[in-house]
C-alpha positions in Angstrom: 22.7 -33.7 -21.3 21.9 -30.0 -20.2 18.3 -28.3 -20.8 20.2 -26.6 -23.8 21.2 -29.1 -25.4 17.7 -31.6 -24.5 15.7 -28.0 -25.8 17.9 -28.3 -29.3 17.8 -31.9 -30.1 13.8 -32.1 -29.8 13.4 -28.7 -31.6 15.8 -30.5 -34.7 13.8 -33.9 -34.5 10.2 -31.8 -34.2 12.0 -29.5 -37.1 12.8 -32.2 -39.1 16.1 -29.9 -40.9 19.5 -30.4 -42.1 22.3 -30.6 -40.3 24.4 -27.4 -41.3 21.3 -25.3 -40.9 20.7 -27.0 -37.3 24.4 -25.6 -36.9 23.4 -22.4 -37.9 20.9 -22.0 -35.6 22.4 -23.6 -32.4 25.6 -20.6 -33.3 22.7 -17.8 -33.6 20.9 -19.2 -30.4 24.2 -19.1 -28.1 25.0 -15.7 -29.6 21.7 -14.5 -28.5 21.9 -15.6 -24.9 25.4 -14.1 -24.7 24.4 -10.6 -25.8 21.2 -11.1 -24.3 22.4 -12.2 -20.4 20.6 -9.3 -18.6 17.9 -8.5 -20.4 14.6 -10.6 -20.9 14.6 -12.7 -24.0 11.7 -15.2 -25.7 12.8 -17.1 -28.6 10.4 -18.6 -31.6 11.5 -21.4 -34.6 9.4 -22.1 -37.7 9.8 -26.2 -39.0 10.1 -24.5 -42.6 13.3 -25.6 -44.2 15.6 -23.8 -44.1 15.2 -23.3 -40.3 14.2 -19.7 -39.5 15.2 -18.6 -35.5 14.0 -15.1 -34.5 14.6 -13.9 -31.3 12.3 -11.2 -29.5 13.9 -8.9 -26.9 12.4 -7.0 -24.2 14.4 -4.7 -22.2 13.6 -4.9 -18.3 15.9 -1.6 -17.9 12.9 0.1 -17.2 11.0 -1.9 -14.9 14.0 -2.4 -12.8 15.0 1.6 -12.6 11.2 1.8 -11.5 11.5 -0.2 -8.7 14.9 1.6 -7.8 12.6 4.7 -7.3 9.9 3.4 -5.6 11.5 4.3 -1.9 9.4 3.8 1.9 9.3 7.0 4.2 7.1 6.6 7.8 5.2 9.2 9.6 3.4 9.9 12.9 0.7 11.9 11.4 -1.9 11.1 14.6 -5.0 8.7 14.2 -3.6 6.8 10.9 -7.4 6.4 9.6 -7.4 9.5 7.6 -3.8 10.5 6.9 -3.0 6.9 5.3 -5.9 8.3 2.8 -5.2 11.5 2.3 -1.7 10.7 1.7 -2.9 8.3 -1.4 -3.9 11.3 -3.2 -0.5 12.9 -3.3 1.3 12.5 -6.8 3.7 10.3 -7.2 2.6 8.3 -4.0 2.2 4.5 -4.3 0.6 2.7 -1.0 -0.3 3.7 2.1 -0.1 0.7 5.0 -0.9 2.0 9.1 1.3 0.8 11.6 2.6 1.0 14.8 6.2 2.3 15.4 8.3 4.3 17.7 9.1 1.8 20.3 12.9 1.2 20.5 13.0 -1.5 23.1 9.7 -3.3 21.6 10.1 -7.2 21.9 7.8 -8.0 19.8 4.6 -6.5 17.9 1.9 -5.0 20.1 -2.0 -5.1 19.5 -3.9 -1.8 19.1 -5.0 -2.2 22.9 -1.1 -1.7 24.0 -0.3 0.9 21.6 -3.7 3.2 23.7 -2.4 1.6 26.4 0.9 3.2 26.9 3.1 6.2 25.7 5.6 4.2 24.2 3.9 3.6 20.6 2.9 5.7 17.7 0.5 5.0 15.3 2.2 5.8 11.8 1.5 5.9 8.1 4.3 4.1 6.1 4.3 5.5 2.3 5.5 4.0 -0.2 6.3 6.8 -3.1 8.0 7.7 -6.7 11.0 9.9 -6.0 11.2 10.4 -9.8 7.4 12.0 -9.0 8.2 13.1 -5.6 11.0 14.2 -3.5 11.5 13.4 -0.1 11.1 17.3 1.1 8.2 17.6 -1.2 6.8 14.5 0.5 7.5 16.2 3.8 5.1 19.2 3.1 2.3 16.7 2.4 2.8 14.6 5.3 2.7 18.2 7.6 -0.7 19.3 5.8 -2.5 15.6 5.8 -1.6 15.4 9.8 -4.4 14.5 12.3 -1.7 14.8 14.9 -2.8 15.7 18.4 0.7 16.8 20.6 -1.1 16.1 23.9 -0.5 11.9 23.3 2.6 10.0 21.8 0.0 8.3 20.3 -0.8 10.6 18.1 2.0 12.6 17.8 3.3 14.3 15.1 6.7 12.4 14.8 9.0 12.1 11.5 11.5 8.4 11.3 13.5 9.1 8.9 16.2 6.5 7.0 20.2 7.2 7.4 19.6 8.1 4.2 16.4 10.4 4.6 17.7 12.0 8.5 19.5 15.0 6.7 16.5 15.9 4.0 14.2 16.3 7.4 16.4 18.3 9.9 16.9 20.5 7.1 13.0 20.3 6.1 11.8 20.8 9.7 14.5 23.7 10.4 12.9 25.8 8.3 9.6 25.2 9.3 10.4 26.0 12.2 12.0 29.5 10.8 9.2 29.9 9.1 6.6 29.3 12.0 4.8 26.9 9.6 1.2 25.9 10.8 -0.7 22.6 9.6 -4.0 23.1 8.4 -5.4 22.7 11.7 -3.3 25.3 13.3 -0.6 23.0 14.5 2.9 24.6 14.2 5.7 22.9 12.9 7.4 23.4 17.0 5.2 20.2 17.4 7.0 18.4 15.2 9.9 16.0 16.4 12.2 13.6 14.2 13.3 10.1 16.2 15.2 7.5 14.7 13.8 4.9 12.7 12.8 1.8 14.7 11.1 -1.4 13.9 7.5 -1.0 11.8 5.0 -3.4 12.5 1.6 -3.4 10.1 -1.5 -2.9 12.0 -4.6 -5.6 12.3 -6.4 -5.5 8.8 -9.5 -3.5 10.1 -7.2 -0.4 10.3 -6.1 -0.6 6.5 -8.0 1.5 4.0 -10.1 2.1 7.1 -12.2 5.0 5.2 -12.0 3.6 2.1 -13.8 0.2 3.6 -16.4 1.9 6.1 -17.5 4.8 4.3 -20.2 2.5 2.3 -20.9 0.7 5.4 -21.6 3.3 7.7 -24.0 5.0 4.4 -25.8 1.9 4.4 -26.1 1.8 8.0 -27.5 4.8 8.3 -29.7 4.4 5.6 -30.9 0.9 7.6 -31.4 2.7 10.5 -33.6 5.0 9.0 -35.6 2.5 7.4 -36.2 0.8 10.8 -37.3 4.3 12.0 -40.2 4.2 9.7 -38.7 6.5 7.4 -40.7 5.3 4.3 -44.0 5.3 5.6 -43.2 8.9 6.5 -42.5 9.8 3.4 -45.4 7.9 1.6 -43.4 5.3 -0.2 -44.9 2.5 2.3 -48.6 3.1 3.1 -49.4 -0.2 4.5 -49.2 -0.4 8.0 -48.3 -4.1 7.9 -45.7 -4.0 4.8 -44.2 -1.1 6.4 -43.8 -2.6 9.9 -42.5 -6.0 7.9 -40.1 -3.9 6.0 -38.9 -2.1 9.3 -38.0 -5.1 11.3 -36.3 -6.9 8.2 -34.1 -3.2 8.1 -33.7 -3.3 11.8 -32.2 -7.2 11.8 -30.1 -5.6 8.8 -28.7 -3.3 10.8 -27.3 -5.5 13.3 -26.4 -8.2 11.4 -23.6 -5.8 9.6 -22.7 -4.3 13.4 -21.8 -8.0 14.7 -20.0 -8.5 11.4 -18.3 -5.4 11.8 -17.3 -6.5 15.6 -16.1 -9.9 14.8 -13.7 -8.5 12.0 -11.9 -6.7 14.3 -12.1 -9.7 17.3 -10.9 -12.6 14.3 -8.4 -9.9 12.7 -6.1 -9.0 15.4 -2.5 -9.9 13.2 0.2 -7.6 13.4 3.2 -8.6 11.9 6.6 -6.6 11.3 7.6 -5.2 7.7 
């Protein structure tokens, strides 16, 4: 016996109804899965006699035409700390993840220490965007004023990899910028802009995702730390006792570089870069 079949005997014994209105309702529930084959579909009976079957339909034509437009497009936009949050704030942009790219003949992923190591990696921002918010081009012009990019290291170069798909949209895009003698907002003209083809994109150690986002508080609390241990509140008056200040001090001080090691060991424990 089928899981059909086992789900309508138990719901006629639980139901406890007639025979031509158990019919009835096995006809209306095979007619509901047949008109209802690609969409989502939850079904409810009441034991009242006779047996009432309603069925409650939810399209997923809309979730599934979102995820159609939710497209990837990968930059080198220079030091991937910054861009990869800049780029966040642009409309119609979904994630942000760094990474390391622009090595066709890589044979597997490197660590940050071979990507400063050697001209043959970029470090890239991979965005994942709305092209029912955004266009490609549009996304282009945000990618050219979010750069950090610094032409004197492939590094940090400013670099687009576009798709098959996307390669056209960015020649085009970069042509005129070029007619245009576009400049970044740091001065950079658009001449320092290349397109190479798309190669493998490997995600970088954790540490370097949402790197402001994560640090920005720590490095406030640092500081403030550090100032503490500095004897900044018995300069002010807050502290006047010599021996609750000093106390207070060295409790900031061991504060301070109990978050540095922590700091340190994330990025010694979290070295895992893996392709995407």
């Amino acid at each position: 016996m089928n899981s059909f079949s086992t789900g309508i005997t138990l719901c006629l014994a639980m139901a406890a109804v007639p025979l031509p209105a158990a019919l009835a309702f096995a006809n209306h529930h095979a007619l509901c899965q047949e008109r209802t084959a690609s969409l989502f579909q939850a079904c409810s009976t009441t034991s009242s006699s006779p047996m009432t079957h309603t069925c409650r339909i939810r399209s997923t034509t809309s979730s599934s035409t979102r995820l159609q437009a939710e497209k990837a497009a990968t930059f080198g936009m220079g030091c991937f700390w910054k861009p990869s949050e800049s780029m966040l704030l642009v409309p119609g942009v979904k994630s942000t993840m760094a990474g390391y790219t622009g090595n066709p003949n890589a044979s597997g992923p490197p660590t940050y220490s071979d990507v400063c190591a050697s001209r043959a990696w970029v470090e890239a921002v991979r965005v994942t965007y709305d092209d029912e918010i955004i266009t490609y081009p549009q996304l282009l012009d945000a990618f050219f004023d979010a750069q950090e990019a610094n032409p004197a290291a492939r590094q940090y170069a400013s670099i687009i990899f576009p798709t098959d798909e996307q390669a056209p949209m960015a020649e085009s895009w970069l042509g005129d910028a070029k007619l245009e003698k576009r400049v970044d907002r740091k001065g950079l003209p658009a001449l320092a802009t290349t397109i190479e083809p798309a190669t493998k994109f490997y995600r970088a150690e954790n540490y370097h995702q949402e790197f402001w986002q994560k640090n920005r508080p720590r490095f406030a609390v640092g500081l403030a730390l550090l100032a503490i241990a500095s004897g900044a509140l018995g300069g002010v008056g807050i502290v006047t006792d010599p021996g609750i200040a000093d106390r207070i001090e060295t409790a900031a001080n061991g504060a301070f570089l109990v978050g540095a090691l922590a700091m340190q060991a994330e990025r010694w424990l979290d070295k895992k870069v893996v392709e995407v």
